[in-house]
Every structure is written in structure tokens, then in C-alpha cells.
C-alpha positions in Angstrom: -4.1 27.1 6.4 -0.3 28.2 5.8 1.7 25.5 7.2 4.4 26.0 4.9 5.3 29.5 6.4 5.3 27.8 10.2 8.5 28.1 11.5 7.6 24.6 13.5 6.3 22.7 10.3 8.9 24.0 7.4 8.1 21.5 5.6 4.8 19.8 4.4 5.2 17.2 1.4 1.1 16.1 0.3 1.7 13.1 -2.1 -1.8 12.0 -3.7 -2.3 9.2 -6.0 -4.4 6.1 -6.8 -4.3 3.0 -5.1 -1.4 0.8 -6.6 0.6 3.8 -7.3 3.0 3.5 -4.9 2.2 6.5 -3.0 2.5 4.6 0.5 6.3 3.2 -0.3 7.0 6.5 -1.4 5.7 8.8 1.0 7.5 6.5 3.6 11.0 6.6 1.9 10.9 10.3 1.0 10.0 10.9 4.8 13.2 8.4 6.3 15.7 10.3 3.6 14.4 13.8 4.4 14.5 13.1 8.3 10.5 14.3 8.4 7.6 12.8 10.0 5.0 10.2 7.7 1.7 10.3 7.5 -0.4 7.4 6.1 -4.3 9.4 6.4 -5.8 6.0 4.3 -4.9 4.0 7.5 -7.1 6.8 9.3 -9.8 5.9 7.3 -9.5 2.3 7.4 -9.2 2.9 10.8 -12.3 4.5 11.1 -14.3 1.9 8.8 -12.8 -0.9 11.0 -14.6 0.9 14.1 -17.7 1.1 12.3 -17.6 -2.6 11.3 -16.3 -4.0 15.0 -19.3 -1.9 16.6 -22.3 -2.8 14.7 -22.5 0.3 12.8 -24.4 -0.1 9.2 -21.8 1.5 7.2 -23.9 2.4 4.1 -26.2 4.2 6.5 -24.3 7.8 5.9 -26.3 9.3 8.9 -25.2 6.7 11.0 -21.6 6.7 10.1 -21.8 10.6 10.7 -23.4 10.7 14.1 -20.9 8.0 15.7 -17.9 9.0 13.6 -17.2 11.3 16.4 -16.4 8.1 18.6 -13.3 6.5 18.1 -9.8 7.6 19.7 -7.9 7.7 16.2 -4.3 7.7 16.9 -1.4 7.8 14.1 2.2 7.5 15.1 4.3 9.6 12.4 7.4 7.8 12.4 8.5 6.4 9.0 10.7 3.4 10.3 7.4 2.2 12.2 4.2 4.3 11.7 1.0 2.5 13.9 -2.0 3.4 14.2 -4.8 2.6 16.9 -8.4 2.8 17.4 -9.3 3.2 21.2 -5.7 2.1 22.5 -5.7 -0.7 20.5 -3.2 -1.5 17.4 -5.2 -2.4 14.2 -2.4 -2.3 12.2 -3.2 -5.8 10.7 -6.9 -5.9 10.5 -7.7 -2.7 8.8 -6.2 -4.2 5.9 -8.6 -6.8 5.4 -11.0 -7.6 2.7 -13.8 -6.2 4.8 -12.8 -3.2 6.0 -11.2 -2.5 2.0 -14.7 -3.2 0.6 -16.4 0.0 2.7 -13.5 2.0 3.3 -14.7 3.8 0.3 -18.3 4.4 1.7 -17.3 5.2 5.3 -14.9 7.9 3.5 -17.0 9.5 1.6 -19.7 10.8 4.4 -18.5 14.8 4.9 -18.6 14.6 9.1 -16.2 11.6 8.9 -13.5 13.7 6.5 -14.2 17.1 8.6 -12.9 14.4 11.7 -9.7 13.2 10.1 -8.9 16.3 8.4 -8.7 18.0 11.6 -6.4 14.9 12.9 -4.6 14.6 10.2 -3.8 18.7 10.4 -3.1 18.0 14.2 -0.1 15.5 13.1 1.1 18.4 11.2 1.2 20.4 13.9 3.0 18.0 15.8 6.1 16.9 13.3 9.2 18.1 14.5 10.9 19.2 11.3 7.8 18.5 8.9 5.9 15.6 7.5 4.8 13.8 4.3 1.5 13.0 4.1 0.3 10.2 1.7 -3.6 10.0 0.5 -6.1 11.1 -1.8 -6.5 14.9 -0.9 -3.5 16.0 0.6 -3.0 18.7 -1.9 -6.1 19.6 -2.3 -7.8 20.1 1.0 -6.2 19.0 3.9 -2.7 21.0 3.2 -3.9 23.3 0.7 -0.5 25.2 1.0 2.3 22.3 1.3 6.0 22.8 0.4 5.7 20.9 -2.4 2.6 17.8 -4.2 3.1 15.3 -5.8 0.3 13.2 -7.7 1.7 9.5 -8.2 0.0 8.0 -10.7 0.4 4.3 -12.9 -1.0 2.4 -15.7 -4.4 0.3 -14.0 -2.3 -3.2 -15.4 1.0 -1.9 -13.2 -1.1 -0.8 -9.9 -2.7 -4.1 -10.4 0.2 -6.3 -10.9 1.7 -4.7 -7.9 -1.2 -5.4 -5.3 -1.0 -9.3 -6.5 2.1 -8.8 -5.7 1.9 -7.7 -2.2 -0.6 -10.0 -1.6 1.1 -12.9 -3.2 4.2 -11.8 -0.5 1.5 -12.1 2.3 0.3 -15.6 1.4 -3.0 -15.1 0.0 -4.5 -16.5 -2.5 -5.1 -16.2 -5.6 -9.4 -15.9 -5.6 -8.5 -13.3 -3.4 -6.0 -11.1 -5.3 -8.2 -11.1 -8.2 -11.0 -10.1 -6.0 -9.3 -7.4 -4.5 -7.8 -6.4 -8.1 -11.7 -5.7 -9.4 -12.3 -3.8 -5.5 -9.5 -1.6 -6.4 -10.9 -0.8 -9.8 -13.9 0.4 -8.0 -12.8 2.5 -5.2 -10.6 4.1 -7.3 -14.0 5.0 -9.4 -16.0 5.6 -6.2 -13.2 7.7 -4.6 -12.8 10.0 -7.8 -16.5 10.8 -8.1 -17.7 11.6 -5.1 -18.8 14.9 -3.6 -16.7 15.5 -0.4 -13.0 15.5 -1.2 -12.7 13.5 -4.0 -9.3 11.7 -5.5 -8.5 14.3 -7.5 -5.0 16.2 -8.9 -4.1 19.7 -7.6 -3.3 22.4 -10.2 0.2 23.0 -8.9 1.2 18.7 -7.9 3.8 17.5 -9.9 2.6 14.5 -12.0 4.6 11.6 -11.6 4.0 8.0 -13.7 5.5 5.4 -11.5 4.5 2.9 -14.5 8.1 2.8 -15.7 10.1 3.9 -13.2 12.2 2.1 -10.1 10.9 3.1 -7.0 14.4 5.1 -6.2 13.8 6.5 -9.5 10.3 7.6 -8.3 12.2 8.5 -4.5 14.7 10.6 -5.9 12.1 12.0 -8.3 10.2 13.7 -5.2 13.0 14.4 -2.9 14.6 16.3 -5.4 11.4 18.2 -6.3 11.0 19.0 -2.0 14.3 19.9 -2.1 13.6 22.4 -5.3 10.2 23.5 -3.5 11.7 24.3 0.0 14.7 26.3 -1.3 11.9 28.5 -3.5 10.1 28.9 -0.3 13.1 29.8 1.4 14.0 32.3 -1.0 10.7 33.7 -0.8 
């Protein structure tokens, strides 16, 4: 898939990366500078698990998930001031980031039928993006947009990607038995999500590595917009 040579898509920016790396803050601020479309595909796949969970679907039966993953209306609006998304018309914004739908994101992602799905809508939102898009997730460079502009694989220390979902959390109000639960679940879908079969988290040969350990996030922002910036002149050129 060539999307970097489309006139309409001249630029795709894949940003890959743990969870706590920043990738989602990123991915957002690179696309609101740049003046390109955003793309958050982990709130596909929450989206997704949250379907499975609100219809009675057992979600460590992988031949279940597979045959109704086919279901759901997915939609994900691309703008980077206000990106939604909505399962069947409705907004689930707010309750696909829940403990429960976090706890089997991993398992609903990992059946092959239900990345084949998103991969195609995710690919579709390319097609769509006025001037381009930056997608955020954990395969962008190496399977869904193969041949981006530029990738970028965020990365941090497991004590900073921590510290920064308390953090969030802590903003949001919840409480602490919580945060440290949800500190040990990242641990673990990080592991889960870099060993399985289908798509796993994984770095492509040619992403930039960037450690956000030490670095301001407008360090990190002007780290990868100057990087595009290098990328889409070379592809210009070319």
C-alpha cells in the first residue's frame, strides 16, 4: 500500500509506542501543528472490545470475537482539536476507557479477523484525510501503513509510563487502588501486546526511536515534526 506517493494523502505520519509513552498527546499535537488529520486506532479497539462487552459476547472466546467482530458500525472522527469515536451511532468516548474494557482490550485485539476489520478502517481514514493524517498505535509502521512518510517509535522507561498514567488518573479523580491496579494491567498488555502472533507491538526497521523518558513533550513534538518535515521533503525530492 503506497500512501505516501498518493497525491490525496501526501502525508502519512505512523507513531508506534507502548502504553504510557505518550504516543496519544503526541500524535495529537504533531497532527494540530502540521494541519493533518489524527488518528487514535487504540480507541478502535477499545471500541470494538466495548461492543463485545455491552452485547454479551465472551471475549476470551477468539471464535466468537471473530464471527461478530464484523458487527459494530466503528466510526472515528479525525480531527485533532476533537477526535470521537462511536460504536453504532453512539459516542463511547468515556466508557471505552474504563477498567473493563482496558482489562480485554488486549484479548479482543489480538484475534486476526478483528485487526483485518480495523486495518481496513483505519486505511479508509487514510483515504479520507484531506492533507494527510497521523496515526497513533501499536502497528502503524508495521502493517497498517507499511509505506508512511515518516515512523516514529515512542518509547519510555516502565517507572515514567507508569508515573504518567497515575497521573492522568489522579487528574480524573480516581483513586488510588485503582491507579495501581491499572499500573500492573499496563505492565501486562504491554507484555500480551508484544508477543502475540497477529500484529504484535513491535518497532519497524526504518521508525525513528524516540525516549520520551527525559524529554518535555514539545521537546518530543518538535522532535517528530521536524523528522516529518525531513521525511516529506526526501519524498518530495524523490
Amino acid at each position: 500500500m503506497d500512501t505516501a506517493g498518493r497525491a490525496h494523502v501526501p502525508v502519512v505520519v505512523a507513531i508506534d509506542g507502548p502504553s504510557g509513552s505518550g504516543k496519544s498527546t503526541v500524535s495529537r499535537a504533531v497532527a494540530a501543528r502540521l494541519g493533518l488529520s489524527f488518528l487514535d486506532t487504540g480507541a478502535m479497539y477499545r471500541a470494538m472490545t466495548w461492543w463485545m462487552l455491552t452485547n454479551g459476547v465472551d471475549t476470551a472466546d477468539a471464535e466468537a470475537v471473530a464471527i461478530a467482530c464484523g458487527k459494530p458500525v466503528i466510526v472515528s472522527g479525525t480531527d485533532a482539536d476533537g477526535p470521537t469515536i462511536t460504536v453504532d451511532g453512539v459516542d463511547v468516548s468515556g466508557p471505552i476507557r474504563g477498567p473493563e474494557v482496558t482489562a480485554r482490550v488486549s484479548a479482543v485485539s489480538a484475534v486476526p479477523a478483528v485487526r483485518t476489520r480495523l486495518v481496513e478502517l483505519q486505511r479508509d481514514c487514510a483515504e479520507l484525510a484531506p492533507r494527510g493524517i497521523v496515526a497513533e498505535g501499536r502497528d502503524m509502521g508495521t502493517v497498517v501503513f507499511p509505506d508512511a512518510t515518516a515512523k516514529v517509535f515512542l518509547t519510555a522507561s516502565a517507572d515514567a509510563r507508569a508515573e504518567r498514567r497515575a497521573a492522568e488518573l489522579r487528574a480524573k479523580g480516581v483513586d488510588e487502588a485503582t491507579i495501581t491496579a491499572m499500573a500492573a494491567d499496563l505492565v501486562r498488555r504491554d507484555t500480551a501486546d508484544s508477543s502475540r502472533t497477529t500484529s504484535p507491538l513491535t518497532r519497524a526497521e526504518d521508525a525513528v526511536l524516540v525516549d520520551t523518558s527525559q524529554l518535555t513533550l514539545d521537546q518530543v513534538i518538535d522532535t517528530v515534526v521536524e523528522l516529518v518535515a525531513q521525511r516529506a521533503a526526501g519524498a518530495t525530492a524523490a
